[in-house]
N, C-alpha and C positions, 0 to 999 in steps of 0.2 A: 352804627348801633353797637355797643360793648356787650359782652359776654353776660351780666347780669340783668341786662333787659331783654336780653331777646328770652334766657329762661324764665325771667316774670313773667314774658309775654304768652311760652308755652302755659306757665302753670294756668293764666289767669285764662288761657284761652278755654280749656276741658273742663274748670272750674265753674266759669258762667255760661259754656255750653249746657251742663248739667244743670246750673240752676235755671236756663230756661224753658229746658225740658219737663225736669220734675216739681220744679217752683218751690227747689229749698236743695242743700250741699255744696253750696260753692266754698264756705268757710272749713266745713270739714274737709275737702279738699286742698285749697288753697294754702291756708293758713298753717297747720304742720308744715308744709312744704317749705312753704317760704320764710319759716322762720329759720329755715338750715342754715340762711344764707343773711338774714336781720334780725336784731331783736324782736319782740313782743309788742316789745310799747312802739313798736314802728310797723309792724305786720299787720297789728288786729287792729287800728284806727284806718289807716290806707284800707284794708280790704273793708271797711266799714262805708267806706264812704262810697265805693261801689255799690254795697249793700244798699245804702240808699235811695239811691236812684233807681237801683231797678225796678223798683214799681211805677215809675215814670215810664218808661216802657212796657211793662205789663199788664200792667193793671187795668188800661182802659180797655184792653181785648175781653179780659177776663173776670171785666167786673160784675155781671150780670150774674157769674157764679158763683163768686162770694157767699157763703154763708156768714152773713157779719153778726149775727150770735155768738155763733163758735168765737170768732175774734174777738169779740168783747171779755165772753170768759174767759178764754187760753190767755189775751193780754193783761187782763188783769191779776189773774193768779202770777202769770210771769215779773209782772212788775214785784209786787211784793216778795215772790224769791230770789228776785235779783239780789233787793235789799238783806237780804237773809244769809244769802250766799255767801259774805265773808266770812260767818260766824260760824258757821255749820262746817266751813273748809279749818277751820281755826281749832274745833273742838275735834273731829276727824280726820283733817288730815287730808291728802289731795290722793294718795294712795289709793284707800279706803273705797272714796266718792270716786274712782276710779273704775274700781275692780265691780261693785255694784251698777254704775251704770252699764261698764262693760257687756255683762249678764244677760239684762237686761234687753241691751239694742242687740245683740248678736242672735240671741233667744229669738226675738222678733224676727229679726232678717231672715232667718233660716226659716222659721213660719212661713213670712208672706213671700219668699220666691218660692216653696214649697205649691202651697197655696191659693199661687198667684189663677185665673181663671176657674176657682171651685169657688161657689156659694158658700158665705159667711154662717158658721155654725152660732157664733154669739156676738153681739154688736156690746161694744160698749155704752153705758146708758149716757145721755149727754149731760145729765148732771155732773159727769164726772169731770168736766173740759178743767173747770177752777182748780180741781183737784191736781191734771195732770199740768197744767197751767204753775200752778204754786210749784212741784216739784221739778219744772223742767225749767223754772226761772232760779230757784237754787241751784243749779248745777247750773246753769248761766253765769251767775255771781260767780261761782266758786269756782270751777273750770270754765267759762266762756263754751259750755256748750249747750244750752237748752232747747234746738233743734231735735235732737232723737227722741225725745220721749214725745211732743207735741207732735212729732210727726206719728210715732207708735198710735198714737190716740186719734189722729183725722182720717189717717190710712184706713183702722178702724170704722170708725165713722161712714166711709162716705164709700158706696158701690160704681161713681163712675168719675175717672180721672179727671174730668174739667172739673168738678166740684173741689174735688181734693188737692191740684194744683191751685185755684182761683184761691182757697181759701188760704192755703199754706203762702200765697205770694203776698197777701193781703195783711196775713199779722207779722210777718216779718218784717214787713213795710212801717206799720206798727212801731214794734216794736227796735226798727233801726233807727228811727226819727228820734226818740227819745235817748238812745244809748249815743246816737250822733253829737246831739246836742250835748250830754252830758260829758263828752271828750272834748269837742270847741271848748266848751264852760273851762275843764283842767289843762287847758294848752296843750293837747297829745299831737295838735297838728302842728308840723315844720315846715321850712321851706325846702327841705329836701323830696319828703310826702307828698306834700302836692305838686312838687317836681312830677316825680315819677306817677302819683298816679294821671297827670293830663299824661304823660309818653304811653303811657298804657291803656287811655281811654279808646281810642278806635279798636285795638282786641277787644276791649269788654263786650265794644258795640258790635260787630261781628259775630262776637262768640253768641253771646246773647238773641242776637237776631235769629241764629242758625239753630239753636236751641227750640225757639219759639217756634220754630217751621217746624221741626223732626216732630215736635209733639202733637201738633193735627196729623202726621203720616204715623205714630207708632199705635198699635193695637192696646186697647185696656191691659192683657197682659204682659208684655213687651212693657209695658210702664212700668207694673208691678215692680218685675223681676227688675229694670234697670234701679227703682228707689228700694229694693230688699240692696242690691248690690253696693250702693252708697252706704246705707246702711251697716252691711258687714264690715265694709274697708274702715267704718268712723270707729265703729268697736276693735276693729283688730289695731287700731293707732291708740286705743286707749292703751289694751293689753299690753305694746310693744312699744309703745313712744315715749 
């Protein structure tokens, strides 16, 4: 095994531990990382295609939790700011949409580990999903990250982990079927790509698996504070990346 798989295998290994645990961050971890070492157009289709599947493992645990309202609105708003997202990067600038979403998630992190086991002072209202939906699918498009703020709004949302896990693993699932498909469509996948991702498919499955376990043993709080923590590291890689 060469030098640059065994570190894919670390990165990919904490990556999809975490997203089994909190049922979203494997890209914001991941993806910075391993771009140190590959381009773009080879990091974020490979890690996509993990994306995928995971809810092949997932999902049938967790389906019962699903709030698939929320999914519908959050993916619908997202799709249409996907479409949005070049334009909005094009008139602003990556900077900009940068330093705002920054704000933003770091703002929240420090809240909700703050926070994490006190009673919710204000719930966001669920009308709002499309809203936060739309805006977290332009910063999708535009920076490939519309995770933070979808999450900022379900964390919200939802008083006990399995809801909030089940729902966040359910539109990503969503929402990577379609981004999937749309990278087959432009040839992003190589024979190098899926080279490596089948060499790195039993980490995902491990990592994954072990994920899935820790999260029926960690406490409602003890969740919190690990998805505030994902959270802070995505903002501070904005700040600093």
């Amino acid at each position: 095994m060469d030098d640059k798989l065994i570190y894919c295998s670390l990165i990919y290994f904490v990556a999809f531990f975490v997203r089994g645990l909190t049922g979203f961050g494997a890209g914001l971890i991941g993806i910075p990382v391993m771009a140190m070492m590959y381009p773009l157009n080879f990091v974020v289709p490979l890690h996509l295609f993990f994306e995928t599947i995971v809810g092949f493992f997932l999902l049938p645990k967790a389906w019962k939790d699903v709030d698939w309202k929320q999914v519908a609105n959050l993916s619908a708003g997202m799709f249409v700011g996907n479409l949005s997202g070049a334009y909005v990067l094009a008139q602003l600038g990556d900077e900009v949409l940068k330093a705002v979403l920054a704000v933003v998630v770091l703002g929240f992190a420090v809240h909700m580990g703050w926070s994490a086991g006190r009673p919710a002072t204000w719930k966001v209202p669920a009308s709002w999903a499309l809203v936060f939906g739309l805006v977290g699918g332009v910063f999708g498009g535009a920076l490939g990250m519309s995770g933070p703020l979808v999450v900022l709004y379900l964390a919200n949302r939802f008083t006990r982990k399995e809801g909030l896990r089940a729902t966040l693993i359910a539109l990503f699932q969503v929402v990577g079927i379609w981004t999937f498909g749309a990278y087959v469509w432009h040839g992003l996948y190589t024979e190098e790509s899926v080279s490596v991702g089948l060499r790195l498919l039993p980490t995902f499955v491990v990592a994954l698996t072990l994920g899935q376990m820790a999260h029926v043993r960690i406490s409602e709080v003890v969740f919190r504070r690990v998805m505030a923590a994902v959270l802070l590291i995505s903002g501070l890689l904005l700040v600093f990346g």
